[in-house]
C-alpha positions in Angstrom: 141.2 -20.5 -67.6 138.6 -20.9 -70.2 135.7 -21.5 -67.4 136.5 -17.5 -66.4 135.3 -16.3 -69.8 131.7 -14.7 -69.3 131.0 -16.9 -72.9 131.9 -20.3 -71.2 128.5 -21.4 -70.5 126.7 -20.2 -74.1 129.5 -22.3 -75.5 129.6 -25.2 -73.0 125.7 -25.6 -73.4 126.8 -27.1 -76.7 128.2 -30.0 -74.8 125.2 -30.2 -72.2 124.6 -34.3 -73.5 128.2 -35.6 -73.8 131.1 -33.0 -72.3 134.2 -32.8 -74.0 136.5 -35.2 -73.5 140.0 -34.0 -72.4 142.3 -33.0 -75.1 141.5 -31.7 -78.6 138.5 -31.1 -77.8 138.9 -28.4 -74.7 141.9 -27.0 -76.5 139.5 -26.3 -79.3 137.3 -24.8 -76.4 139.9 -22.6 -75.4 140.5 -21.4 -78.8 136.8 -20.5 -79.3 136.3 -18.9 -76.1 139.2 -16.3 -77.2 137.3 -15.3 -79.9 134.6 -14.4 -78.1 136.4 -12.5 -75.7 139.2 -10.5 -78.2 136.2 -10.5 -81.1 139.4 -11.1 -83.6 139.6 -14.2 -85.6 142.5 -16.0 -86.8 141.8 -19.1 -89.2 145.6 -20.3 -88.3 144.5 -20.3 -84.7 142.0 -23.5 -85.6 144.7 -25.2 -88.4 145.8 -28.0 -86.1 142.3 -29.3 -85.5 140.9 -32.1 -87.0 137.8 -32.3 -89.4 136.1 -34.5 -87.1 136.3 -31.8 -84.4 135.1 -29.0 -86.6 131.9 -31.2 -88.0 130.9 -32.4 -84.7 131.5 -28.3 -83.3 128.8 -27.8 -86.4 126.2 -29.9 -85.6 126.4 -29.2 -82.5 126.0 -25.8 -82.8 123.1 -26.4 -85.4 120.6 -28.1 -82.4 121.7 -25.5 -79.9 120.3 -23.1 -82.4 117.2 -24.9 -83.1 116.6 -26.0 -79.8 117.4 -23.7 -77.8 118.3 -20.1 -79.3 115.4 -19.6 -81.6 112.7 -21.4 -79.3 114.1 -18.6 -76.0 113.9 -15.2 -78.9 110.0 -16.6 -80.0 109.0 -16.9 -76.1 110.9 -13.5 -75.9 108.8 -11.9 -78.8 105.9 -13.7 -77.1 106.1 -12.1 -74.1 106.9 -8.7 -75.6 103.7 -8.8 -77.9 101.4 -8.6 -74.6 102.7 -5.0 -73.9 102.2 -3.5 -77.0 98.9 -2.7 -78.9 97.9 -5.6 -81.2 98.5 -2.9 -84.2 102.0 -1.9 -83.2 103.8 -1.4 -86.2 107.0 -3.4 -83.9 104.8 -6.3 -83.5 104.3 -7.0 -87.3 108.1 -6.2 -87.6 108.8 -8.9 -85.2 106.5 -11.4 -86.0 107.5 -11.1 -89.9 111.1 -10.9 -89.5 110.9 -14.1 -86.9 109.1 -16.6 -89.1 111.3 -15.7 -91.9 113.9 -15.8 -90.2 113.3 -19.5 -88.5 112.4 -20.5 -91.9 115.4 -19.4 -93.9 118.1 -20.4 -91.1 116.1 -24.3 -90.7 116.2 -24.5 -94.6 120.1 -23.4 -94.4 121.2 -25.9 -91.8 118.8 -28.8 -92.8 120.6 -27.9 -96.3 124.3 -28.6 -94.5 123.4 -31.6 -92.4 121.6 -32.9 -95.8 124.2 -32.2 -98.4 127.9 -30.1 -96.9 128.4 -32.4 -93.4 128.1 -35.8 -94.9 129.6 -34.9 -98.5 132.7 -33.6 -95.7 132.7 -36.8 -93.8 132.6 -38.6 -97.0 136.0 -37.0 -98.5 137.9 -37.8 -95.3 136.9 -41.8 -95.6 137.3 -41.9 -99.1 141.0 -41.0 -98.3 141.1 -43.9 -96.5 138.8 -46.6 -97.9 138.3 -47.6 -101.7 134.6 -48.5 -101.1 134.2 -44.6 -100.0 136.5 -43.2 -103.2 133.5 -45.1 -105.2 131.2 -43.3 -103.3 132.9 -39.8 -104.1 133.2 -41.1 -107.5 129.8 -41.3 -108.2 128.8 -38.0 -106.1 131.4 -35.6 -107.4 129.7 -34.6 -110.8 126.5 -34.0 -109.0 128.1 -31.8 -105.7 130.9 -30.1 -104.6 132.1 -27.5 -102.3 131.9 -25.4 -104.8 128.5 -25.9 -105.4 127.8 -25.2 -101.5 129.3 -22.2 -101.6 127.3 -20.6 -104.7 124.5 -21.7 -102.5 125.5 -20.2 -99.9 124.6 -17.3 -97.7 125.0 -15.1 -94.1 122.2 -14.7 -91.6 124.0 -12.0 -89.4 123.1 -9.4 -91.3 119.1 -10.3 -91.0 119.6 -10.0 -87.0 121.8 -6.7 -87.3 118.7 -5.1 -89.0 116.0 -6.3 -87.1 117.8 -5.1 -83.7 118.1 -1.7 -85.3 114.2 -2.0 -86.4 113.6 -2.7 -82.9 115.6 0.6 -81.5 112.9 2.4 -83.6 110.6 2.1 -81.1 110.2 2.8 -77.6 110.0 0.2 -74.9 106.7 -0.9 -73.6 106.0 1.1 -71.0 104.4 -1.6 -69.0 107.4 -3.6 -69.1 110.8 -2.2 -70.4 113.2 -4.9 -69.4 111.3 -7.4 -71.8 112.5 -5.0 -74.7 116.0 -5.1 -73.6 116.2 -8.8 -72.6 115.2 -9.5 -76.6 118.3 -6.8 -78.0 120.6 -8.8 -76.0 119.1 -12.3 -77.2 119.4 -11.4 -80.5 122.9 -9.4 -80.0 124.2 -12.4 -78.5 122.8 -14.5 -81.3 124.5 -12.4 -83.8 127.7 -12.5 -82.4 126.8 -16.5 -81.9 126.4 -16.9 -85.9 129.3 -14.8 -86.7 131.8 -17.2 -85.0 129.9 -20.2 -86.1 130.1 -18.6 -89.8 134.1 -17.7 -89.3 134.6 -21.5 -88.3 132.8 -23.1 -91.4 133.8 -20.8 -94.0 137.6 -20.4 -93.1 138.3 -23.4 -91.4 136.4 -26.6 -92.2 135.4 -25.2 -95.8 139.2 -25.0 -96.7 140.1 -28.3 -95.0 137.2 -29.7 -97.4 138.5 -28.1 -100.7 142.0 -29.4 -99.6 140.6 -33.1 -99.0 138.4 -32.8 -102.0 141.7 -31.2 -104.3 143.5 -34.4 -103.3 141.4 -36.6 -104.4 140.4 -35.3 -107.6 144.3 -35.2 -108.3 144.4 -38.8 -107.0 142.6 -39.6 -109.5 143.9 -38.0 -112.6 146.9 -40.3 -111.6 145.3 -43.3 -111.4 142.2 -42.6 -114.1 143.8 -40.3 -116.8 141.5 -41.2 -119.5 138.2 -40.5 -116.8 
């Protein structure tokens, strides 16, 4: 059972507003909660899922990150700065690499729920509605999911380094269980991103670049002179 996996409630606290509703959308549970726990991904594992599922799993994910994730490391950090000396050299790591950090990951998301999510949601209606083929008519020569994806870039790697910054150091002495509460924030986070990244890039990505190939062919049919 999926509620036995030791990641059901990170995942689950996706859905803390409005649970998922039987079907699709605890299968697609399931199938996230065994990557967690085997920490092997298979794209074919996610193929029968719909694009609705897979953008609402995104934004979803995006506010548990800036809601809750980044908010629980800062008061983490926070807490950890009042056991060191003010001119620890792990304190200016910290403090640098976390505003950074918020700032490039909120410019990265606000970027997809801008741009990638709706341009998405866009090429599944247009399949469906000649008002919405206009739509992607007069978008496509301005983006594409090409263009998001020369844009594009991981934030794993950021927390990978920072954690082994961190191991540099010793733990306050005052308080040692502060220092290790942070590693496993940010090792969980990492792991956290890595899914969420697996899922965009080899699952609703491809389902995009198939939607969008359709339509562009659609339209050499119907518009060969365009």
């Amino acid at each position: 059972m999926p509620e036995n996996s030791e990641f059901y409630p990170q995942v689950m606290q996706r859905y803390t507003t409005t649970p998922p509703s039987p079907g699709e959308q605890t299968e697609f549970i399931s199938a996230l909660l065994r990557v967690f726990d085997e920490k092997v991904f298979n794209a074919r594992d996610f193929d029968s899922f719909s694009v609705e599922l897979i953008l609402d799993y995104i934004q979803r994910t995006h506010v548990f990150y800036l809601e809750k994730k980044l908010p629980e490391i800062e008061q983490s950090i926070l807490l950890l700065s009042g056991h060191y000396e003010a001119q620890h050299p792990i304190l200016t790591a910290l403090q640098s690499f976390f505003h950074r950090y918020v700032k490039d990951l909120s410019e990265h998301i606000n970027a997809e729920e801008t741009l990638l999510l709706p341009y998405i949601q866009l090429l599944r209606e247009a399949g469906r509605s000649p008002l919405d083929f206009s739509r992607f008519l007069l978008l496509r020569k301005e983006y594409s999911v090409e263009r998001f994806l020369s844009d594009h870039h991981d934030t794993e790697d950021e927390l990978k380094d920072i954690r082994q910054t961190i191991r540099l150091y010793e733990p306050p002495q005052t308080n040692e269980s502060l220092y290790r509460i942070l590693l496993m924030q940010l090792q969980v986070f990492e792991q956290d991103l890595c899914v969420h990244a697996h899922i965009e890039e080899e699952v609703l990505i491809p389902k995009a670049q198939n939607m969008e190939r359709d339509l562009n062919t659609h339209l050499e049919i119907v518009s060969p002179f365009n």
